[in-house]
N, C-alpha and C positions, 0 to 999 in steps of 0.2 A: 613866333614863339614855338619854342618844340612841343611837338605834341608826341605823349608815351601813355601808349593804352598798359592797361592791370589788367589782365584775365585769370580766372579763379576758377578751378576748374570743380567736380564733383563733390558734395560732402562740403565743399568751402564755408555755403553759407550756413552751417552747425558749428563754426568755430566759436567759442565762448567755451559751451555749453558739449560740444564732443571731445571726449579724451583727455580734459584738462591738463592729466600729466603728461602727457604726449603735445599736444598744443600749443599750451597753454591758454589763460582765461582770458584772453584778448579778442572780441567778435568780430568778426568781418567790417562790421561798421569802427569800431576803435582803430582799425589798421587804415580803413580809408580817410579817418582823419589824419590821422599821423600823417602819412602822404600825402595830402591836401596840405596839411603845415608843410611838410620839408618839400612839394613842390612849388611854393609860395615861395618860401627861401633861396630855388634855385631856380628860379623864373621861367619855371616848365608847364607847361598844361598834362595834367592827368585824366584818361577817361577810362573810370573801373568797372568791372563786367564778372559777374558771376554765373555760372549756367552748369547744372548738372547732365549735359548734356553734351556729348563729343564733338557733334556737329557743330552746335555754334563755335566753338572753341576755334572749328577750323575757318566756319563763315568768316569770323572774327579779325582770324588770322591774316586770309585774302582780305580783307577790307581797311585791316596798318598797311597791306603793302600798297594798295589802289587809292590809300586816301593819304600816300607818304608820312606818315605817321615815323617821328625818329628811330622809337623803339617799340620793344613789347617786352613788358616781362609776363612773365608765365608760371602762373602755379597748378600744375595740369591734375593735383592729385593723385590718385590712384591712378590715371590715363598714361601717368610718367612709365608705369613701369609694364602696359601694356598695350598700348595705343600704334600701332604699324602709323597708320591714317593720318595720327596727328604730328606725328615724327614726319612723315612726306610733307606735309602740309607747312612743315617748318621748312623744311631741305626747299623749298619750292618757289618760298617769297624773298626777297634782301633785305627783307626788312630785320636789324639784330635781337634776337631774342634772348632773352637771358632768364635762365630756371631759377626761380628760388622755390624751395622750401621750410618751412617754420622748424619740422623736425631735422633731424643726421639723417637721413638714410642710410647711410653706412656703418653706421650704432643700431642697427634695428634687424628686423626678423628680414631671413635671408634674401626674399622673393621682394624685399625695396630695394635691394643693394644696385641691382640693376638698373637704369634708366634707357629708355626707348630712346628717352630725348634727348640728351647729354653729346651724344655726338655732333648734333646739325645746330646745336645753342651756338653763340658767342660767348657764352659764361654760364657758371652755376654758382649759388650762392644759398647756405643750409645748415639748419643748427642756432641760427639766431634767434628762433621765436620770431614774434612780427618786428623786429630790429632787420631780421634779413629781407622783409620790401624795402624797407627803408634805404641798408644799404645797395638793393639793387636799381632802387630810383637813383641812387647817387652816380653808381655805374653807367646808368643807361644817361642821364643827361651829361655824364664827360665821351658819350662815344664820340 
């Protein structure tokens, strides 16, 4: 069975309850079910991870690539648009990683438009609210 880790990066786990209109009211936990549903559907294993913390984000990283892990998607947070470390740490493993974001970044205040990450990904996927794990569980189990 494939196995596709979620990592959630800073601020993650305030989703509900941070920024509603930016957000939306969906909490961390409502999105890990949803994908527990639509992994069910596509016969994937998911193992989700939250950590306000860069580090782990990178342990994490090394650890899909060391434990063959199909994919990663990656919600790095605020780390997207500033994070050197976690950008290498992508550039570094084969493992495919794919960005999503709940909001646009590219609708939004200038200093998000940028991503650190976006170049060493296999995809980005953003603007969907928590519809875009969803569709990036879909991506990651057709790699």
């Amino acid at each position: 069975m494939k196995r596709i880790l979620v990592l959630n990066g800073p601020n993650l786990n305030r989703l509900g309850t941070r920024e509603p209109e930016v957000y939306g009211s969906d909490s961390l936990d409502d999105i890990a079910a949803r994908l527990h549903d639509q992994a069910s559907a596509l016969g994937v294993d998911i193992d989700l991870r939250q950590s306000n913390h860069e580090g782990h984000l990178i342990d994490w990283l090394h650890e899909a690539a060391d434990s063959g892990a199909h994919a990663v998607i990656l919600n790095a947070g605020g780390l997207t648009h500033t994070s050197v470390a976690l950008r290498d740490a992508i550039a570094a493993v084969p493992t495919p990683v794919i960005e999503v974001h709940l909001s646009n970044p590219a609708a939004r205040e200038s200093f998000r438009r940028r991503s650190l990450i976006s170049g060493v990904c296999t995809g980005s996927i953003s603007g969907f609210g928590a519809s875009s794990y969803v569709l990036a569980l879909d991506a990651a189990a057709r790699l």
